[in-house]
matplotlib code that plots the C-alpha trace (Angstrom):
import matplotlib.pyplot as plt

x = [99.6, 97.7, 97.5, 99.1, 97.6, 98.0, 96.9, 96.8, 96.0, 95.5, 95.2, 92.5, 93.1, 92.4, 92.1, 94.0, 93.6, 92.0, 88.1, 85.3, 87.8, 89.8, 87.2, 88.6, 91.6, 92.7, 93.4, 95.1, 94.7, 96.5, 95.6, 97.1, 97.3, 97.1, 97.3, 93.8, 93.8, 91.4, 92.7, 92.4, 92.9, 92.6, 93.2, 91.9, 88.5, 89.0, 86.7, 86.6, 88.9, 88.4, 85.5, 85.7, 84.2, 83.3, 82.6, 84.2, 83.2, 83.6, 83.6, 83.3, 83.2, 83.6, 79.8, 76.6, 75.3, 78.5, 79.2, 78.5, 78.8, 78.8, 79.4, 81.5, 81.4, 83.6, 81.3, 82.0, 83.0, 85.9, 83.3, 84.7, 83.6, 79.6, 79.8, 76.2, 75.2, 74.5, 71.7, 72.3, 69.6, 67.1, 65.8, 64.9, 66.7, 70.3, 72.4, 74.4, 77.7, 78.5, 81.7, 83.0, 80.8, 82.2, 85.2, 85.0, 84.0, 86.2, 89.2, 88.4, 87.6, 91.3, 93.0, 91.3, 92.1, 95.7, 95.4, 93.1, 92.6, 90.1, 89.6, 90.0, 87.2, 88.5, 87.7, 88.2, 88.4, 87.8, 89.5, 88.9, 90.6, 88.7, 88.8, 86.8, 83.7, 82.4, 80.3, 81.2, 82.9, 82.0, 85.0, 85.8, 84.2, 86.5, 89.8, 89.4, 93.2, 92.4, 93.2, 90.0, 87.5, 83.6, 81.3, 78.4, 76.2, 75.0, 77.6, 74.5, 74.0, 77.9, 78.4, 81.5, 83.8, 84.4, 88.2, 87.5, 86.9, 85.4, 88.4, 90.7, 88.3, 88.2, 92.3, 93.0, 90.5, 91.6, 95.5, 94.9, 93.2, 95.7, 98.4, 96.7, 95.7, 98.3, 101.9, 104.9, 105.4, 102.4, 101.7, 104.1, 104.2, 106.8, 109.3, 111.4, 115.3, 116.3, 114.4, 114.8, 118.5, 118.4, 116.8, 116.0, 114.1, 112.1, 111.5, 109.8, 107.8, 106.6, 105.8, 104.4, 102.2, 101.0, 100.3, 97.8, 96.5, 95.6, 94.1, 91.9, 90.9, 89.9, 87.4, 85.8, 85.3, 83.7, 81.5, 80.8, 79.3, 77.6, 79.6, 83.5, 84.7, 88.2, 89.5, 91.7, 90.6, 91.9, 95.0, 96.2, 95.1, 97.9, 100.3, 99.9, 99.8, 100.1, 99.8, 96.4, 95.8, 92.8, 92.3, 90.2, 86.3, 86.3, 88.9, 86.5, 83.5, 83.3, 84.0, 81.8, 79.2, 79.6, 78.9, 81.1, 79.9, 77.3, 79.5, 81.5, 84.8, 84.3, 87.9, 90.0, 88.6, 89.7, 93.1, 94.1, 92.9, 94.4, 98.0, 97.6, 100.1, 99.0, 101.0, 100.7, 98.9, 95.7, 95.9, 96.7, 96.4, 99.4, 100.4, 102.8, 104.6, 104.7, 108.1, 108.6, 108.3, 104.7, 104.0, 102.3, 104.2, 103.6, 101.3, 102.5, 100.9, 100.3, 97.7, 96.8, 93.5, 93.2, 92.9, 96.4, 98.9, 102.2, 105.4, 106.2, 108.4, 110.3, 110.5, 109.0, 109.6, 107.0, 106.6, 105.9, 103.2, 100.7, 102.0, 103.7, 103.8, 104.9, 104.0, 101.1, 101.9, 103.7, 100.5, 98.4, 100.3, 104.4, 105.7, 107.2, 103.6, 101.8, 102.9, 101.4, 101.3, 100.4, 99.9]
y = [137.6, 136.0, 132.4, 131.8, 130.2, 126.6, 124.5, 121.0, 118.3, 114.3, 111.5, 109.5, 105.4, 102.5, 99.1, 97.0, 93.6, 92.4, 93.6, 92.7, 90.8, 93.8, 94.4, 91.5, 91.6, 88.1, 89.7, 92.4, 94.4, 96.2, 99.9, 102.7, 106.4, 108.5, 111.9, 112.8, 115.3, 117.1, 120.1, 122.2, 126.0, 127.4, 130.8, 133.6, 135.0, 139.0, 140.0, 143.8, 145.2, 143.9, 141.5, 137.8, 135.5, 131.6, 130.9, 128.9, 129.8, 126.4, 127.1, 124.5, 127.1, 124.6, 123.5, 125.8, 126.9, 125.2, 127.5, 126.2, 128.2, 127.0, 128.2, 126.4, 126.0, 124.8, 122.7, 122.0, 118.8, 117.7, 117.2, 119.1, 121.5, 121.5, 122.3, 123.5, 125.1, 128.6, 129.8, 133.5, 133.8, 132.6, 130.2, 127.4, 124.5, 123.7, 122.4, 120.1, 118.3, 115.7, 115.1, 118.5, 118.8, 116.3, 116.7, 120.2, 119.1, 115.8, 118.1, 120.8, 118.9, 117.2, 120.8, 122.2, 119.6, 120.1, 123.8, 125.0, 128.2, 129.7, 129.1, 132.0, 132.3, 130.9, 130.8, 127.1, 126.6, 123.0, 122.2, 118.8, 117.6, 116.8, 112.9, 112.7, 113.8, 112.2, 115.7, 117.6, 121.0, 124.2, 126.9, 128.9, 132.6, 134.0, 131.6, 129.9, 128.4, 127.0, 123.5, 123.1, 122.7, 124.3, 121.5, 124.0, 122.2, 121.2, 119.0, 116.4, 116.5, 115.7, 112.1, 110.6, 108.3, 106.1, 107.7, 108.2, 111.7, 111.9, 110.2, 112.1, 115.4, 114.0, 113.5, 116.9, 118.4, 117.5, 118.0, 121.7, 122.7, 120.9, 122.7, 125.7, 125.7, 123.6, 124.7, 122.7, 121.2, 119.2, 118.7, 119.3, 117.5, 119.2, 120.4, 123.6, 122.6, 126.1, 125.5, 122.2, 120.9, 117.3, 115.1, 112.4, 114.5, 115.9, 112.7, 111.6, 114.3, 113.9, 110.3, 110.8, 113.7, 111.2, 108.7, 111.3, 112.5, 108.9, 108.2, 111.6, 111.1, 107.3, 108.3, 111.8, 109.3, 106.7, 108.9, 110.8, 107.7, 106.1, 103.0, 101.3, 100.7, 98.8, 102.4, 101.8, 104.8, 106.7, 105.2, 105.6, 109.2, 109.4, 107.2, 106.6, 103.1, 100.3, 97.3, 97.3, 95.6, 96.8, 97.9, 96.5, 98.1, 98.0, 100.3, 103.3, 102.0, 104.3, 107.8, 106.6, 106.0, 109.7, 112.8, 115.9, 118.9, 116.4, 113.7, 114.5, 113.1, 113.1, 114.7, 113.1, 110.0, 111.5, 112.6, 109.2, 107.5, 109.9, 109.8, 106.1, 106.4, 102.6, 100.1, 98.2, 100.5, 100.2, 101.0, 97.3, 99.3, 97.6, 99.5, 98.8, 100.7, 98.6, 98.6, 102.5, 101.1, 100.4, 104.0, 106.5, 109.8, 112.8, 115.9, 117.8, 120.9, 122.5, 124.8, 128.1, 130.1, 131.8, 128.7, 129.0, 126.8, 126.9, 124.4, 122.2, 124.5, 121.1, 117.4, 114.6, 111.0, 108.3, 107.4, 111.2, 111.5, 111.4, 114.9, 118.0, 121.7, 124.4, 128.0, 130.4, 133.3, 136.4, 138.3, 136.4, 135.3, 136.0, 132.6, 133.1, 133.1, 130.4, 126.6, 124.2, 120.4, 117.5, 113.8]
z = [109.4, 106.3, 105.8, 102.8, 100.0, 98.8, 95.9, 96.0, 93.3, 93.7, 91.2, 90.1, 89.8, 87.9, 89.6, 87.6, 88.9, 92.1, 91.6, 94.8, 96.1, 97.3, 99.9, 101.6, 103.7, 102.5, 98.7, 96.9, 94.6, 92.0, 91.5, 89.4, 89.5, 86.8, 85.2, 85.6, 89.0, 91.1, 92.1, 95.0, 96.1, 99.4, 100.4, 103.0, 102.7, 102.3, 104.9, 106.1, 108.7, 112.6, 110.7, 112.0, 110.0, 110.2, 106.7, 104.3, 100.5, 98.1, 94.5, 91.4, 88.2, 85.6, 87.0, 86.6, 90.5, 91.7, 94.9, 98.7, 101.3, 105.0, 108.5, 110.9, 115.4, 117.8, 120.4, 123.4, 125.4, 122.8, 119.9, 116.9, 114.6, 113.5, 109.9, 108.5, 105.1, 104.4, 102.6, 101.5, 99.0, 101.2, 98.9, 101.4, 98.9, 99.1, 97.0, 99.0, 98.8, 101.0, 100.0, 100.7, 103.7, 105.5, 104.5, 106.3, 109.3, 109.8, 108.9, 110.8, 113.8, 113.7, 112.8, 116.3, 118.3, 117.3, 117.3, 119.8, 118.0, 116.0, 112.4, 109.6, 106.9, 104.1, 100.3, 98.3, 94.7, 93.3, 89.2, 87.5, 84.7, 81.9, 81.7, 85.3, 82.9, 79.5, 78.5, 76.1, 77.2, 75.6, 75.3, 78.7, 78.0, 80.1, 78.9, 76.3, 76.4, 79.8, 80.8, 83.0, 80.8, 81.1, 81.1, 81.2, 83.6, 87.0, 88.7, 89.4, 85.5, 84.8, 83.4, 85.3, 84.1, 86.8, 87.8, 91.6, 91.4, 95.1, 96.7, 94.7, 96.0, 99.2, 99.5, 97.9, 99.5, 103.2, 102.6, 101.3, 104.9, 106.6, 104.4, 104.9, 108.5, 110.2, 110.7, 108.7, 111.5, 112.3, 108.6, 105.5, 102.2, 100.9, 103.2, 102.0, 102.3, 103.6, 106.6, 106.8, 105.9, 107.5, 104.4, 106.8, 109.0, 105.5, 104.5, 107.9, 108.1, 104.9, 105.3, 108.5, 106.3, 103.5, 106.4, 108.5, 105.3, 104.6, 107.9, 107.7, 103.7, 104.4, 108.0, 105.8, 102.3, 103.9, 106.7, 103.4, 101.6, 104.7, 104.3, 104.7, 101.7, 100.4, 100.7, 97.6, 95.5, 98.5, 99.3, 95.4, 95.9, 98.1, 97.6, 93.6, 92.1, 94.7, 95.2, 98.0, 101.1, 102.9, 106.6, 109.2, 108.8, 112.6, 112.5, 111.4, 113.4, 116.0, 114.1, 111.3, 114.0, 115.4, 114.2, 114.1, 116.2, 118.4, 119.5, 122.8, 122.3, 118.5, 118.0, 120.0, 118.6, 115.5, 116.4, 117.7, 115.0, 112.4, 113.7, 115.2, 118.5, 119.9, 120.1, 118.1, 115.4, 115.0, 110.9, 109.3, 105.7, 103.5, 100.0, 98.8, 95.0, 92.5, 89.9, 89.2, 85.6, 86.1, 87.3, 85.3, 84.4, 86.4, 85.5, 82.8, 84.2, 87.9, 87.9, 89.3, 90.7, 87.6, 85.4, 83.3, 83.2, 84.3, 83.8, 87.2, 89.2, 89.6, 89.0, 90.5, 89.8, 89.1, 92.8, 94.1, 91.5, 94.2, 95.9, 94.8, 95.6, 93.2, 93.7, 91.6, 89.5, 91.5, 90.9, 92.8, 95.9, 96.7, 95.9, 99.4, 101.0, 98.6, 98.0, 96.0, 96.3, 93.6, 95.2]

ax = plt.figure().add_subplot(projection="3d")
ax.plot(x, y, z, "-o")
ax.set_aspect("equal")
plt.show()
């Protein structure tokens, strides 16, 4: 049975009030989500019948020569999965993205160690909204009514404008392969009611979602950068404006000190840290939402692979802005086989 496809959008933020001083556990600081998303679609790679593939095809097409194409291992002694770039023209330069790349390989690493099974080739699709760039964008050849705009050049070349767009890439990134690898239930963010009729028990697996999401965004962001940041920009990614209290660095210390793939141990290091079964937990992260009056309103739009725009399928209130899931048009996925989710 096909994966079904999922799409998955997070927020960009604003830190309001609290500056360098939020990289100290002593302070706050307040941060906002907003409209501005990074969107996200994963879905199976169409490879030939009785073909097994380990390739995972990422695709940025509002970017000239945006495309990255990797391979993927399971090594041995509990280390994860080694995540390496492909080279199919045989050029000898890559393009690389650490963002995404690590990404890959922290989240696969966690889904195998919860799986044990083999990972399908998959194909990824990354959307920005327009107010993460400052360039001008030219008119979409191929849809010009489009709400993702073509900015026409290399995505080094792109002038950001300073709305987290990695951490939002990061978050969105991470909870579409866990939406798409993982069953609902080791990883839902929006439970269906007809298979699930106990709203409590919806609720805490949801929460208990956002808060592994959060865990697995915050160890891939900072590994990506080299460094431990506040981890704000992450944390409003999935929880939407807050009011921020940074973790403990020391809590990231020894996965950012490992590598995926070469470590032994590396993901089940991972695991316990992502879901963070100690007593007491070792995750000392506090946000906490600020008055729903402060929130901003929730996206307007949802999109889809083919770059329209459809109406949200339904609701969601200031403090669910982070996260939603809405399905894509009947002709590219049943709406029974395809979700879609909006932090």
């Amino acid at each position: 049975m096909a994966l079904p496809l999922k799409a998955v959008s997070a927020p960009g933020k604003v830190l309001l009030a609290g500056g360098y001083l939020v990289l100290d556990r002593d302070y706050t600081g307040l941060v906002f989500g907003l409209d501005a998303r990074i969107h996200v679609v994963i879905q199976p790679l169409p490879t030939p019948s009785g073909v097994s593939l380990q390739e995972i095809i990422v695709k940025s097409p509002q970017f000239k020569d945006a495309v990255w194409q990797y391979g993927y291992r399971q090594a041995a002694d509990d280390a994860g999965v080694e995540v390496t770039q492909l080279d199919p023209s045989r050029t000898g330069t890559l393009n690389r993205n650490p963002f995404v790349e690590t990404t890959l390989a922290y989240a696969l690493s966690y889904i195998t160690a919860l799986t044990h099974a083999p990972i399908p080739a998959s194909t990824i699709t990354i959307l920005a909204d327009t107010a993460y760039y400052s360039n001008t964008p030219s008119p979409s050849p191929n849809n010009p009514s489009s709400q993702f705009a073509n900015f026409a050049v290399p995505l080094h070349s792109a002038h950001k404008t300073g709305l987290g767009s990695s951490a939002a890439l990061v978050t969105s990134l991470t909870a579409a392969l866990l939406a798409h690898y993982l069953p609902p239930t080791s990883f839902s963010l929006s439970p269906s009611p007809s298979t699930n009729t106990d709203s409590n028990t919806t609720t805490n697996t949801t929460n208990k979602s956002k808060t592994h999401l959060h865990n697995l965004a915050q160890a891939a962001h900072c590994a990506a950068q080299g460094k431990i940041g506040s981890g704000f920009d992450i944390a409003s990614a999935v929880h939407g404006s807050a009011l921020y209290r940074r973790f403990s660095p020391s809590i990231l210390a020894q996965t950012t000190s490992s590598t995926p793939g070469s470590t032994p141990g590396f993901a089940l290091t991972l695991t316990s840290l992502v879901q963070d079964t100690a007593a007491p937990p070792k995750w000392d992260t506090q946000i906490t939402p600020p008055n729903s009056s402060l929130s901003p309103p929730p996206p307007k739009t949802n999109p889809n692979p083919n770059g329209r725009t459809t109406p949200p399928s339904h609701p969601t209130s200031p403090q669910s802005a982070p996260i939603s899931a809405p399905s894509p048009p009947p002709q590219t996925c049943p709406s029974s086989q395809s979700s879609k989710h909006a932090f």
